[in-house]
C-alpha positions in Angstrom: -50.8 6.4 42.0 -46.8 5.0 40.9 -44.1 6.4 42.8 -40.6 5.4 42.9 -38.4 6.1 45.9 -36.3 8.9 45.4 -32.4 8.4 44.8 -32.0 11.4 45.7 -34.3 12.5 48.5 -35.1 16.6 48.6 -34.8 17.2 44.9 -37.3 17.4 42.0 -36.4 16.4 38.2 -38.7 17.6 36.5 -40.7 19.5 39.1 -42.9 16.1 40.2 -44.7 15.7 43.9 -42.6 14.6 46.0 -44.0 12.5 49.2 -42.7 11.8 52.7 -43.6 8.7 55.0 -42.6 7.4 58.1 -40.8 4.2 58.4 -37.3 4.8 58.0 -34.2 4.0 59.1 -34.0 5.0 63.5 -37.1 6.9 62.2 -36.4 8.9 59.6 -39.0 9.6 56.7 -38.6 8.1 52.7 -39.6 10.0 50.1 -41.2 9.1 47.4 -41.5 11.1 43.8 -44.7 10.9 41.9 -44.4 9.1 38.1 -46.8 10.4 36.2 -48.1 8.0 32.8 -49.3 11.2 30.8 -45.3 12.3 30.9 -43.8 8.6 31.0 -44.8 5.7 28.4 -42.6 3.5 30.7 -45.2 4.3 33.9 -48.3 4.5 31.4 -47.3 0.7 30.5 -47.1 -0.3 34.4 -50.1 1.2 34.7 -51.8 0.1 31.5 -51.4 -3.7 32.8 -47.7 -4.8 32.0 -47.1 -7.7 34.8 -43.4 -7.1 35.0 -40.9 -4.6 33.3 -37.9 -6.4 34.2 -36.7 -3.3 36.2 -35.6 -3.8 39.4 -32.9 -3.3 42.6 -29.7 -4.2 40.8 -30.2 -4.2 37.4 -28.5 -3.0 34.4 -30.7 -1.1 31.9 -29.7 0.4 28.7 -32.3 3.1 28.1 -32.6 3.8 23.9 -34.5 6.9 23.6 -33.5 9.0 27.0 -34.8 11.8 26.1 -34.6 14.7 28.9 -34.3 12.1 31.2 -37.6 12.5 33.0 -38.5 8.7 32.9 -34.8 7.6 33.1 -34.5 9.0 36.7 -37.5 7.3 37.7 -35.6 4.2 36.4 -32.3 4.8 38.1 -34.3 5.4 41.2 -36.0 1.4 40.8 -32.3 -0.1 40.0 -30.9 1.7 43.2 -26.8 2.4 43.8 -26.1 -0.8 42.8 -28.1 -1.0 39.6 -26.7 1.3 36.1 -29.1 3.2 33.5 -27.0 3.5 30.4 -29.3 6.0 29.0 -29.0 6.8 24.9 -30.2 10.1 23.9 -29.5 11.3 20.2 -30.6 15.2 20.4 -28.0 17.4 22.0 -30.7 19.4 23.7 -31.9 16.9 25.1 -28.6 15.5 26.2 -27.5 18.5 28.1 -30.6 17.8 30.7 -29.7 14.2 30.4 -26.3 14.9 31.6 -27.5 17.5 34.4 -29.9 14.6 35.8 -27.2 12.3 35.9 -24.9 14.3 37.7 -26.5 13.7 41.0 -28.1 10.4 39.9 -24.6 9.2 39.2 -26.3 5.4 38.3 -27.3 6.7 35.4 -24.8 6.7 32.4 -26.0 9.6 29.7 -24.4 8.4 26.0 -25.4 10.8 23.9 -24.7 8.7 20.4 -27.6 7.6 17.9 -29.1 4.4 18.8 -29.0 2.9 15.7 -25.1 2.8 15.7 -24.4 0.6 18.9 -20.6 0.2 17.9 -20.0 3.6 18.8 -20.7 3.5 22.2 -19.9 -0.2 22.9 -16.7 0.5 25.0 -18.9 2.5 27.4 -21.7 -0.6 28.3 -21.2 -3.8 29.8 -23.7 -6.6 29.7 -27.2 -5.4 30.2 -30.0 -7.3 32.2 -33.0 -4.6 30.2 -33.5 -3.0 27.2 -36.2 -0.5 27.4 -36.4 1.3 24.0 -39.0 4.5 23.6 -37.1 6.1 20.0 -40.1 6.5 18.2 -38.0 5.4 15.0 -39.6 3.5 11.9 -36.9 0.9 12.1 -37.3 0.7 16.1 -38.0 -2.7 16.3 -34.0 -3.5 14.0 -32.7 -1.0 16.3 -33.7 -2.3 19.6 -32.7 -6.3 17.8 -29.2 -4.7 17.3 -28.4 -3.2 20.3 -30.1 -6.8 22.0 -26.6 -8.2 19.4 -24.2 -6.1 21.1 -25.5 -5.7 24.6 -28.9 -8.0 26.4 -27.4 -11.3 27.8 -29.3 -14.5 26.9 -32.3 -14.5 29.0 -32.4 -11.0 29.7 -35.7 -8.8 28.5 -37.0 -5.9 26.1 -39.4 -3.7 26.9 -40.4 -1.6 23.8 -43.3 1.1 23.4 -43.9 1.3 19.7 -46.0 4.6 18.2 -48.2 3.0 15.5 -48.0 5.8 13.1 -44.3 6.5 13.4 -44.3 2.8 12.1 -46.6 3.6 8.9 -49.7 6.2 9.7 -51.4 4.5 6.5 -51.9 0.8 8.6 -54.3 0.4 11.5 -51.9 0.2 14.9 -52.9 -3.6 15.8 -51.3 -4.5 12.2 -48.1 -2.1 13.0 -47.8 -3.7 16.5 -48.3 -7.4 15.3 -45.6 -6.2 12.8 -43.5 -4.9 15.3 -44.0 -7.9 17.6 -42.8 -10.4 14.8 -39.7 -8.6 13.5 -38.6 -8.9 17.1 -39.3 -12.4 16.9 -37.0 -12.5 14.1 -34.9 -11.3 16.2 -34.3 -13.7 18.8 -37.0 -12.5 21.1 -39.8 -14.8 22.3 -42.8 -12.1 23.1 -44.5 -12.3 26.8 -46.4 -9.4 27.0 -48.6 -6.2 25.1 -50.8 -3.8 26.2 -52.2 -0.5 24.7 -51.2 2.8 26.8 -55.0 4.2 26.3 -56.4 6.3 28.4 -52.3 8.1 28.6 -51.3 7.6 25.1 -53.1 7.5 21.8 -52.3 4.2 19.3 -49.7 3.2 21.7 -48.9 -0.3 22.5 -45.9 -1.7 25.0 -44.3 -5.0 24.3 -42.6 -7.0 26.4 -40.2 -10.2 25.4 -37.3 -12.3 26.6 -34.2 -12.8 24.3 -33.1 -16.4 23.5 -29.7 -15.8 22.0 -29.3 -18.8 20.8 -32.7 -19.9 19.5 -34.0 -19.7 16.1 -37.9 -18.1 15.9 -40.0 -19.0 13.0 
């Protein structure tokens, strides 16, 4: 079982088990909020293998694809107070529950803006440590590469979950993924990681890479 320790101990998101254990501070309980990998590619990928998602205490994350913001609070509750989610959400809908979210998890930064235009949003990020990009776009791959332009620091990491057939439904998913996998190269990002999100997602895979601003990838 994942769980992340809750921000915001005594409230649900998205209605998820909550758990309680001893060994706080002058003996007080932690809680704990079940993440569930059928409703997060983000946990599916932790569980499906990925060694590290860059996520941690601390971090800045910009978050392309926010959706509701179920797997964005599980997020701001790894990066802690003193981490940021900058999370992207184009749909309106969806932004309203992104912004309700972030209004007790007040780490999180909800942008609702299409991800494929990072200048109009630039004034509201500052350097990021993550990218973690679920937008389930044809051009994801130029998408996350441009907002890595505008916002990753050298060094810092990508984490992308690419749905083969919203890629090209025609190709088998281990051609779209190598695909995938080399126009991030081309974009300044030496690969680490992949692994398939079976048994939570069909023709799924999660990528993993560092960015090396100024090296050249052939």
């Amino acid at each position: 079982m994942l769980v992340t320790k809750n921000l915001v101990p005594g409230e649900s998101v998205y209605g998820e088990k909550r758990i309680s254990i001893e060994g706080g501070v002058d003996g007080t309980k932690v809680e704990y909020r079940v993440w569930n990998p059928f409703r997060s590619k983000l946990a599916a990928g932790v569980l499906g293998g990925l060694d590290n998602i860059y996520i941690k205490p601390g971090a800045k994350v910009l978050y392309l694809g926010a959706a509701s913001g179920t797997s964005v609070s599980h997020v701001a509750d790894i990066v802690g107070p003193e981490g940021t989610v900058y999370a992207v959400e184009f749909s309106p809908r969806s932004g309203r529950d992104l912004i309700n979210m972030a209004k007790k998890r007040t780490n999180v930064i909800p942008i609702v803006e299409d991800a494929r235009l990072p200048n109009r949003y630039r004034m509201l990020l500052s350097i990021v440590d993550v990218i973690f990009a679920d937008v389930a776009q044809p051009d994801q791959a130029r998408i996350v590469v441009y907002n890595a332009q505008y916002f990753l620091k050298d060094g810092g990491h990508c984490v992308v979950s690419i749905k083969a057939s919203c890629i090209d439904s025609t190709a088998p998913p281990d051609t779209v993924f190598a695909g995938e996998v080399e126009k991030l190269r081309e974009g300044q990002f030496k690969p680490l990681e992949q692994v398939t999100l079976e048994p939570y997602e069909r023709d799924h895979a999660m990528v993993s890479a560092v960015y090396q601003r100024h090296v050249k990838h052939n």
